[in-house]
KOLMI-620952 format. One record per residue (C-alpha): residue in three letters; y, x, z; residue number from 1. Coordinates in nm, 2 decimals, always signed. Example, Ala and Ser with C-alpha at 12.3 -4.5 7.8 and 13.67 -1.06 7.14 Angstrom:
% KOLMI-620952
<atom aa="ALA" yy="-0.45" xx="+1.23" zz="+0.78" i="1"/>
<atom aa="SER" yy="-0.11" xx="+1.37" zz="+0.71" i="2"/>
END
This chain:
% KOLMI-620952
<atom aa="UNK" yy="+12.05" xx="+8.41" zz="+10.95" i="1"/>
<atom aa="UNK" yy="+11.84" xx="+8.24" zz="+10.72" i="2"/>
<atom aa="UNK" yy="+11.67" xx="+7.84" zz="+10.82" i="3"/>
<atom aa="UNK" yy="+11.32" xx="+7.93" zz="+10.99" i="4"/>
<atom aa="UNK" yy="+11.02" xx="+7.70" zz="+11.08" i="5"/>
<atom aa="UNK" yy="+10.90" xx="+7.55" zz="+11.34" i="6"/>
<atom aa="UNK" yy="+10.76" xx="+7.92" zz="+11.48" i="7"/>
<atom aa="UNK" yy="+11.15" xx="+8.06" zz="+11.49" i="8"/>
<atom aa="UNK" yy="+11.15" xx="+8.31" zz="+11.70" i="9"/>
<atom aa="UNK" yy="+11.33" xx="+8.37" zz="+12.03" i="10"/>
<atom aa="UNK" yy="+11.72" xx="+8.48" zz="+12.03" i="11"/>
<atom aa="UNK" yy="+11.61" xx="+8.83" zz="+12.14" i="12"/>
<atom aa="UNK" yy="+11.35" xx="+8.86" zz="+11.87" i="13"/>
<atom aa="UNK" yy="+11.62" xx="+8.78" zz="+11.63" i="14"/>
<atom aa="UNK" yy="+11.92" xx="+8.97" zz="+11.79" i="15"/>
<atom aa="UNK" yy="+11.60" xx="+9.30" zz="+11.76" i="16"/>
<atom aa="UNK" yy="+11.61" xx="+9.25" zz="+11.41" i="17"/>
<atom aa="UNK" yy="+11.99" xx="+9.29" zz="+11.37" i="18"/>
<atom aa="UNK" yy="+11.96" xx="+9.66" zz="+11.55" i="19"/>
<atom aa="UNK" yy="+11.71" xx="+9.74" zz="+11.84" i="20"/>
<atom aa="UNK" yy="+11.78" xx="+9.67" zz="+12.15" i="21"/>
<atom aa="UNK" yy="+11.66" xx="+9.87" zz="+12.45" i="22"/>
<atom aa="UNK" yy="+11.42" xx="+9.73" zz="+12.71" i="23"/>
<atom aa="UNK" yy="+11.69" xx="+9.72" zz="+12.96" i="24"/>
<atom aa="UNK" yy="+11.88" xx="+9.50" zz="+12.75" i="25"/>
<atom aa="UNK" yy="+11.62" xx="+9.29" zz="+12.65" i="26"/>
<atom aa="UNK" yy="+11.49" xx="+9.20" zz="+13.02" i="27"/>
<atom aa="UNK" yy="+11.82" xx="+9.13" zz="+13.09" i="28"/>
<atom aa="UNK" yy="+11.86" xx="+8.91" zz="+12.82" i="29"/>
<atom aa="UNK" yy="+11.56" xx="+8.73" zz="+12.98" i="30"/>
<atom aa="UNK" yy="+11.64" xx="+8.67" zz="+13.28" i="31"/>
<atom aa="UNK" yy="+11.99" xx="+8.52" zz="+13.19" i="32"/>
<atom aa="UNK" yy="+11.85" xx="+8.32" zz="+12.89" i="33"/>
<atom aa="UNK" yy="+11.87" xx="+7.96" zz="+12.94" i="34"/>
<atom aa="UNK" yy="+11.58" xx="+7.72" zz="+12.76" i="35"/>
<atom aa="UNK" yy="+11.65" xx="+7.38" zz="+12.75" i="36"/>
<atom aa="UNK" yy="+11.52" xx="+7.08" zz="+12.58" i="37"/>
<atom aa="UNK" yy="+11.77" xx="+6.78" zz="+12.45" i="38"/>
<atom aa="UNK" yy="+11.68" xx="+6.42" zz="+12.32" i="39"/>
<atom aa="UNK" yy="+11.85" xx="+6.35" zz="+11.98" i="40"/>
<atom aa="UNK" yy="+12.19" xx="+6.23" zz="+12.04" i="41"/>
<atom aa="UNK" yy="+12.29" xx="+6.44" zz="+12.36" i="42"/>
<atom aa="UNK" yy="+12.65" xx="+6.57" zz="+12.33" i="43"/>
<atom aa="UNK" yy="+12.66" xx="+6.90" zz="+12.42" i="44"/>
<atom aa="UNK" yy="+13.00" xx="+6.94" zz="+12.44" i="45"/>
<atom aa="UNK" yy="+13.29" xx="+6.67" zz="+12.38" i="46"/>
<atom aa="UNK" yy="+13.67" xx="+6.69" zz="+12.30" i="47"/>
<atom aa="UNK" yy="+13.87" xx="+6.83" zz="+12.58" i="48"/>
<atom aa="UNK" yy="+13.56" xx="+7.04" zz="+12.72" i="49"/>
<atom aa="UNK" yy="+13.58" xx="+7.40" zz="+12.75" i="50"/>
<atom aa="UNK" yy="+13.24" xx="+7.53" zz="+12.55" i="51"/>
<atom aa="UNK" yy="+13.12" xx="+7.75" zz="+12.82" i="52"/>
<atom aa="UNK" yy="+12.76" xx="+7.84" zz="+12.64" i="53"/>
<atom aa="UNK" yy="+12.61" xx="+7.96" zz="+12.27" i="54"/>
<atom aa="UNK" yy="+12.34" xx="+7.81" zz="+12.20" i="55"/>
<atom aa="UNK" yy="+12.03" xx="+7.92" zz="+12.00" i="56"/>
<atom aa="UNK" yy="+11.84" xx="+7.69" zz="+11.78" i="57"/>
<atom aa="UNK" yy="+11.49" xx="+7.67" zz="+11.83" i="58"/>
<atom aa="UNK" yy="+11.41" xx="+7.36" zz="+11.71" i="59"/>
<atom aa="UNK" yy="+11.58" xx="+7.05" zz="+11.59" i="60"/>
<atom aa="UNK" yy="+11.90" xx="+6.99" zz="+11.42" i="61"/>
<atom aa="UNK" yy="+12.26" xx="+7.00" zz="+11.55" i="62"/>
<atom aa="UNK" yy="+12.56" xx="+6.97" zz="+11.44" i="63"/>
<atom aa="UNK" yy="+12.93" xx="+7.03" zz="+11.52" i="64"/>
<atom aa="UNK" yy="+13.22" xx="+6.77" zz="+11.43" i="65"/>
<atom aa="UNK" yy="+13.53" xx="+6.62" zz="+11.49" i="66"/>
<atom aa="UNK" yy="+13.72" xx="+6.30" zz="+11.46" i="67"/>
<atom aa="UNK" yy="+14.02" xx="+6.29" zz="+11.19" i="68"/>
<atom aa="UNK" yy="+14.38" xx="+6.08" zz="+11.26" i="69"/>
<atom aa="UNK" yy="+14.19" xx="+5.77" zz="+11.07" i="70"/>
<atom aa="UNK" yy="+13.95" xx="+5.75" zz="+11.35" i="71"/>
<atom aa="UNK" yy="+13.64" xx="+5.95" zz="+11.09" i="72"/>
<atom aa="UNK" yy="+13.41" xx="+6.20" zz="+11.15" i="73"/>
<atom aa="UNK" yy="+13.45" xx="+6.51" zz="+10.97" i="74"/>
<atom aa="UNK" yy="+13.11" xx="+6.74" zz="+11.05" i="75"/>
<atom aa="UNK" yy="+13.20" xx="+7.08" zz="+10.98" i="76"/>
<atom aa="UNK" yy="+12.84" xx="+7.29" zz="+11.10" i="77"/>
<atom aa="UNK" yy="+12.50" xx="+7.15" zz="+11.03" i="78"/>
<atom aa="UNK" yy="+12.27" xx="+7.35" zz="+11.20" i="79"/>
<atom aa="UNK" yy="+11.92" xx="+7.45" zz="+11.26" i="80"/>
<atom aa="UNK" yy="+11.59" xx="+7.64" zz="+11.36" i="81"/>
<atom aa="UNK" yy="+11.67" xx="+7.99" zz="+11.36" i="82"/>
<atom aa="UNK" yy="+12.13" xx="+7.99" zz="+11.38" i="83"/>
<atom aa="UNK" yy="+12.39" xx="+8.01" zz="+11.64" i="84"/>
<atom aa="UNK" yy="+12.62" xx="+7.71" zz="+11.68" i="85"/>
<atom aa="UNK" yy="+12.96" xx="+7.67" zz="+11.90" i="86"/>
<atom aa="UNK" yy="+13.27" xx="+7.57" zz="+11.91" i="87"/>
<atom aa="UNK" yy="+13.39" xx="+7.86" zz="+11.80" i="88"/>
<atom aa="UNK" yy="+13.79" xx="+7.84" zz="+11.95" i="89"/>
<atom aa="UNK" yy="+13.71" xx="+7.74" zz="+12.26" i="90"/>
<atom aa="UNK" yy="+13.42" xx="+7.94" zz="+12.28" i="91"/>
<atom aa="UNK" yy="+13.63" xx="+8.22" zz="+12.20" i="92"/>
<atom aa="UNK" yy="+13.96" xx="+8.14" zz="+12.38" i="93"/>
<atom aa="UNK" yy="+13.76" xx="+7.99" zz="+12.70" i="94"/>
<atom aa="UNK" yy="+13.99" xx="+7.69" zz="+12.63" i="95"/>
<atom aa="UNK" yy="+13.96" xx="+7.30" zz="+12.57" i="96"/>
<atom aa="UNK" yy="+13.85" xx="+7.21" zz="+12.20" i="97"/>
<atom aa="UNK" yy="+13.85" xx="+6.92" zz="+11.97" i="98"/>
<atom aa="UNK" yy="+13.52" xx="+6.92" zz="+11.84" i="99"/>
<atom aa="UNK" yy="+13.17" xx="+6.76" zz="+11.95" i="100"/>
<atom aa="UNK" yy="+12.83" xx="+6.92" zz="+11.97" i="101"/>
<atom aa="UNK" yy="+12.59" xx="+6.66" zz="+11.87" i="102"/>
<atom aa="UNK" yy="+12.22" xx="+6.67" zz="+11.87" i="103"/>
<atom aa="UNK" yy="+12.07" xx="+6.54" zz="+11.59" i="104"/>
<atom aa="UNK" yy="+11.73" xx="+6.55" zz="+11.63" i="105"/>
<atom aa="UNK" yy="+11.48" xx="+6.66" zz="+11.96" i="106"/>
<atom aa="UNK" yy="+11.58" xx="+7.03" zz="+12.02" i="107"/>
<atom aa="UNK" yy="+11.48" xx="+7.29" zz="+12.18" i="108"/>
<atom aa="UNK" yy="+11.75" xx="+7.57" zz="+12.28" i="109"/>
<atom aa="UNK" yy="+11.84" xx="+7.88" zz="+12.44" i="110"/>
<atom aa="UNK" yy="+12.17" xx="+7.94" zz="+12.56" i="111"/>
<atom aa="UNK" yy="+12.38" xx="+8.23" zz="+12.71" i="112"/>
<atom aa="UNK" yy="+12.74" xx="+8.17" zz="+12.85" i="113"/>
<atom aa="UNK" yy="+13.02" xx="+8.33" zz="+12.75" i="114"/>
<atom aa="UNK" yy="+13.09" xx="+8.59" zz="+13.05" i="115"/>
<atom aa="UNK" yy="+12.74" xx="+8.68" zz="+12.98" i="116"/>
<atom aa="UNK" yy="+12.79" xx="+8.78" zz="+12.62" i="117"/>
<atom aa="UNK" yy="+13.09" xx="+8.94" zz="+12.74" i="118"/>
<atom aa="UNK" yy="+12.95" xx="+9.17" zz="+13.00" i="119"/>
<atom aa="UNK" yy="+12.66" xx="+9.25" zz="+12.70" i="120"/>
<atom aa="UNK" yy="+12.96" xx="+9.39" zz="+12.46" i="121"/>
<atom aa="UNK" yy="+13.03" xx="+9.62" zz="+12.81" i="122"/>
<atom aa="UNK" yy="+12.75" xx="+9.73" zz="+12.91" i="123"/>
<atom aa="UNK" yy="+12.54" xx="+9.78" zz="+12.58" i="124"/>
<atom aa="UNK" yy="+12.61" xx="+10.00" zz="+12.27" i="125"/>
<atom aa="UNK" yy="+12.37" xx="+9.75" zz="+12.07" i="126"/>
<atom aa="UNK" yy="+12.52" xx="+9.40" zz="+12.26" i="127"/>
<atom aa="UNK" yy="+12.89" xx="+9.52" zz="+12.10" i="128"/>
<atom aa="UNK" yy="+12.73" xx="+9.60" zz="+11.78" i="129"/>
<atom aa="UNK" yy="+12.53" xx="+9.27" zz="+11.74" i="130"/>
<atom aa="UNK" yy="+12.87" xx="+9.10" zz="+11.88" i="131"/>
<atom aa="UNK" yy="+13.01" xx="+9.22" zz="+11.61" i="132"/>
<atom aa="UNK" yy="+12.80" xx="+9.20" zz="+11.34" i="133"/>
<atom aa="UNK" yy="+12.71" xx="+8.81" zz="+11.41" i="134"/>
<atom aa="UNK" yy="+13.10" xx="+8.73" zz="+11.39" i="135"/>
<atom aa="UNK" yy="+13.13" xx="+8.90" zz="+11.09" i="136"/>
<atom aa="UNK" yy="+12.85" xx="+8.66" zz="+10.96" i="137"/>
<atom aa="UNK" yy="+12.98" xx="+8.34" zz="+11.10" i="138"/>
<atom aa="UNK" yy="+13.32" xx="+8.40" zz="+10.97" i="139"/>
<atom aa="UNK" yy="+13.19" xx="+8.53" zz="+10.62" i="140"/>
<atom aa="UNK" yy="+12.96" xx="+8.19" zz="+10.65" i="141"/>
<atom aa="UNK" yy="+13.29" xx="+7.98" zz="+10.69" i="142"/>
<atom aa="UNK" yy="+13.52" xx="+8.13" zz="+10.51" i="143"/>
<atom aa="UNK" yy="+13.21" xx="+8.06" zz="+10.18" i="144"/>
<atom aa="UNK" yy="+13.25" xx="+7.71" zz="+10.28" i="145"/>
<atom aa="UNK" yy="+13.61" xx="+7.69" zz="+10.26" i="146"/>
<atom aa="UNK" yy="+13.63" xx="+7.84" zz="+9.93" i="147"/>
<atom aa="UNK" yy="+13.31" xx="+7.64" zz="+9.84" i="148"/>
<atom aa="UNK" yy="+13.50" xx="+7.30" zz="+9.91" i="149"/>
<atom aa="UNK" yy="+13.79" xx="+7.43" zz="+9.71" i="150"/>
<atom aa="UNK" yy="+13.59" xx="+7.54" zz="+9.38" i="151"/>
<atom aa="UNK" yy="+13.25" xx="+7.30" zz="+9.33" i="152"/>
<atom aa="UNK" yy="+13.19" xx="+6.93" zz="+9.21" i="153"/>
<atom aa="UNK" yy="+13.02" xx="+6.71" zz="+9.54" i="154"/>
<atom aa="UNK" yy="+12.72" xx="+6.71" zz="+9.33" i="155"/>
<atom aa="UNK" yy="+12.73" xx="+7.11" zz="+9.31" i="156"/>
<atom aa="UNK" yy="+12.75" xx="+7.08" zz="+9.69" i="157"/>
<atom aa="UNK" yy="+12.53" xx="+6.83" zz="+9.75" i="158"/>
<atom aa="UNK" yy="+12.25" xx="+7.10" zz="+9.55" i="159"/>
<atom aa="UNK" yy="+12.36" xx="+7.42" zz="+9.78" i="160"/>
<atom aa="UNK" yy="+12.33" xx="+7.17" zz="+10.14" i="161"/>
<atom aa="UNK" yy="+11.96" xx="+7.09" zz="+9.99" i="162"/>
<atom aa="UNK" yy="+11.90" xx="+7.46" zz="+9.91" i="163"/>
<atom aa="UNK" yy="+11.99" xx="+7.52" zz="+10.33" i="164"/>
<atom aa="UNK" yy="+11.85" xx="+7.28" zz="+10.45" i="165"/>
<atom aa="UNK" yy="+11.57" xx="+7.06" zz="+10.24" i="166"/>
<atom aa="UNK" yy="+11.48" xx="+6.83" zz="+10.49" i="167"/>
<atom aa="UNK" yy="+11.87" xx="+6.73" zz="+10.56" i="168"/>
<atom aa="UNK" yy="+11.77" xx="+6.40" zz="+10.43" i="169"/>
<atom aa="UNK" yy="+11.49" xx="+6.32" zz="+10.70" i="170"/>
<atom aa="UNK" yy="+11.73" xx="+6.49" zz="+10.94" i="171"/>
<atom aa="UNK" yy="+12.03" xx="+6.30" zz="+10.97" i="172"/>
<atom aa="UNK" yy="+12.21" xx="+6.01" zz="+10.85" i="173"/>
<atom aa="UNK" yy="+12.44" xx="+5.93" zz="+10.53" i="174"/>
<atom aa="UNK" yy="+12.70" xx="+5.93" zz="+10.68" i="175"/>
<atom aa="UNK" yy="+12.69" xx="+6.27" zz="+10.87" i="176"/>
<atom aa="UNK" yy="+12.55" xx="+6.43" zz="+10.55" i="177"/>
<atom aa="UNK" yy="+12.88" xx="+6.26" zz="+10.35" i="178"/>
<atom aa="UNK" yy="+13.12" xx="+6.33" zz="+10.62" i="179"/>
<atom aa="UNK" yy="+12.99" xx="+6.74" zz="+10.62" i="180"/>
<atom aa="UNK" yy="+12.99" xx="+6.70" zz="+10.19" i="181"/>
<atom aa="UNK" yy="+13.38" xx="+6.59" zz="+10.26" i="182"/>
<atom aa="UNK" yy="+13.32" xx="+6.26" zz="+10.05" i="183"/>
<atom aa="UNK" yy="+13.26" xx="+5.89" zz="+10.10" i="184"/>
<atom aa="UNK" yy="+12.92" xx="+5.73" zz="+10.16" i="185"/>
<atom aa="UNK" yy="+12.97" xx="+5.53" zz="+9.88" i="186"/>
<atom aa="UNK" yy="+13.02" xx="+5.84" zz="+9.69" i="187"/>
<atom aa="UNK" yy="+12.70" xx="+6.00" zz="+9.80" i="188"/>
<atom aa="UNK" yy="+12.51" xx="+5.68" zz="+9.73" i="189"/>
<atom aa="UNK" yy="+12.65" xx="+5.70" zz="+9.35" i="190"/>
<atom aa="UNK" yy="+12.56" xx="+6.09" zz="+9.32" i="191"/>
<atom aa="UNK" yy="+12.19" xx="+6.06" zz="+9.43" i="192"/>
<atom aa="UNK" yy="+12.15" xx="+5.76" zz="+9.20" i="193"/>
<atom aa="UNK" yy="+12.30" xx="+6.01" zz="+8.92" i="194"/>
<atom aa="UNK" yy="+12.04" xx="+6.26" zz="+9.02" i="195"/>
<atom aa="UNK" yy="+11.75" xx="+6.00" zz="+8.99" i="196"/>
<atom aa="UNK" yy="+11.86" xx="+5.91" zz="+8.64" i="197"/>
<atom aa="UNK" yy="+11.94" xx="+6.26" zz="+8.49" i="198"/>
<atom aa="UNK" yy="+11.88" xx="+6.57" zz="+8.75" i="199"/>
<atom aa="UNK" yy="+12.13" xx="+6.81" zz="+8.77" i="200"/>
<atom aa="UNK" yy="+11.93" xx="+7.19" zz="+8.65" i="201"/>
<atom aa="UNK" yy="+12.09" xx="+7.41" zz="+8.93" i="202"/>
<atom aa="UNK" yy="+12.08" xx="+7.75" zz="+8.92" i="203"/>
<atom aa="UNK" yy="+12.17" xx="+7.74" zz="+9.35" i="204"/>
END
């Protein structure tokens, strides 16, 4: 799913625009759907916590990291209006995970747990196909970022996180932007004072 504005629209509006959903489903989506708003820097989820919800961004800016053997932060999802975020193996496996879920920025978001998406692949044609069709587009998601890291400069990186998210900048620090680019602050200091002296013509 593509960044959306401060009018994103509600996790069943965007789930009816993947396949429709019958009104059934939908009212039942409703009255399970949790709405909650979060200051920036709540932790939604810390190491050794089970991630027992999937949350929907509505507004705001999240992320997802973890901490490396040198004590670092590697961010590995930056995420906002409009996408899904977890911690996807122990969302998945209903088992302890490694990562934190960190605000970024005031957020407002809707969340369903995971026996309730569950019980939606069971009971609902449409809930098994949308299931199915959003993993498909969060693994085809990593999987590009994986082979992203592997093939392009920083600076080519750098270009693509700006083309997702063009207010990154306002959004979150430095060093959360350099930890998710998988390179030093130091180095993202030197590549945006590249950029100011001879911008990079991207075709991203």
């Amino acid at each position: 799913m593509e960044n959306m504005d401060k009018t994103c629209p509600d996790l069943i509006q965007v789930l009816g625009s993947i396949t429709p959903i019958s009104a059934d489903f939908q009212q039942r989506i409703n009255d399970q759907l949790l709405h909650e708003s979060f200051p920036a820097n709540k932790l939604l989820l810390r190491p050794g916590e089970t991630a027992r919800r999937i949350y929907f961004i509505k507004k705001g800016m999240v992320r997802a990291y973890s901490i490396d053997q040198n004590g670092r932060e590697i961010t590995s999802w930056l995420m906002g209006p409009g996408e899904l975020i977890i911690s996807v193996h122990s969302f998945f496996s209903q088992r302890p995970g490694q990562e934190y879920i960190h605000v970024l920025q005031p957020a407002e978001l809707q969340s369903l747990t995971w026996n309730q998406l569950n019980a939606y692949y069971a009971d609902y044609p449409e809930g098994n196909l949308i299931g199915r069709l959003l993993t498909q587009r969060y693994y085809i998601i990593s999987e590009e970022r994986s082979i992203l890291f592997r093939t392009t400069s920083p600076l080519e990186r750098y270009h693509i996180l700006l083309d997702q998210h063009p207010k990154i900048e306002q959004q979150t620090t430095q060093s959360n932007i350099a930890s998710y680019l998988g390179i030093t602050r130091e180095t993202l200091s030197r590549l945006k004072s590249s950029l100011v002296r001879k911008p990079l013509t991207s075709n991203h």
